[in-house]
N, C-alpha and C positions, 0 to 999 in steps of 0.2 A: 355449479352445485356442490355441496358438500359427500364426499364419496367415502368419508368415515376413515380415511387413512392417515389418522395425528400420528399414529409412530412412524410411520415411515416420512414424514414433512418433518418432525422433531430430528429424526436422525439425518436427515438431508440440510435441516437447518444449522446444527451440531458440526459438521462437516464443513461447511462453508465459512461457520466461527474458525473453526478448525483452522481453516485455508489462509482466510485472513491476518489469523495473529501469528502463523509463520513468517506470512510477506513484508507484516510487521516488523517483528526479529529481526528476519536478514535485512531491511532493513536498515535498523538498527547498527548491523556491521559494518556495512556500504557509508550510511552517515561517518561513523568513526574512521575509516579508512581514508575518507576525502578529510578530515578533518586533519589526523595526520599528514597526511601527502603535502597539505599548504597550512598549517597551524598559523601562522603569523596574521594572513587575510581571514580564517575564519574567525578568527578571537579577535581582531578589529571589528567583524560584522554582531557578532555576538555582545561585543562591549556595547554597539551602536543602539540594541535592539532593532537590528537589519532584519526581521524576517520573513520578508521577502526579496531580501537577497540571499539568507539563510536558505530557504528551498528552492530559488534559481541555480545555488551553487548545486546543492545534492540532488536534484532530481532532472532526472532528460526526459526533456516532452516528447519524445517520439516512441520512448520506452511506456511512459502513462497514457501514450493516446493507445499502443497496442495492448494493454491491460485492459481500458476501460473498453473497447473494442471486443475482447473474450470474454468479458463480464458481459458486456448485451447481448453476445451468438451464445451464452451458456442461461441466461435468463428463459430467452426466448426458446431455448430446448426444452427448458425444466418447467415452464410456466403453461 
């Protein structure tokens, strides 16, 4: 049912933009960091239009299954 609480869902929602476009950011660093560590292999995959090899290089599946993992025990708290 609707319990009338839009500011508190808008700031809860606000919050979670929040969170997201941090994890974004760093990110963003982590990309660049691997980028330099091996320049030569990524700017071949980059020339290739490799992109997925582009996000096999930068992302560890064990670190996205334990995100997506705290994303569904935080859903299921708040929902």
């Amino acid at each position: 049912g609707d319990d009338g609480n839009y500011g508190s869902t808008a700031v809860q929602d606000v919050h979670v933009l929040q969170t997201m476009a941090t994890r974004i950011y760093y990110g963003l660093f982590v990309a660049e960091s691997k980028f330099r560590s091996e320049r030569e292999k990524c700017t071949a995959m980059i020339k290739a239009n490799d992109t997925e090899g582009i996000m096999a290089f930068i992302t560890k599946p064990e670190v996205e299954k334990k995100n997506v993992q705290r994303v569904i025990l935080k859903a299921k708290a708040f929902s």
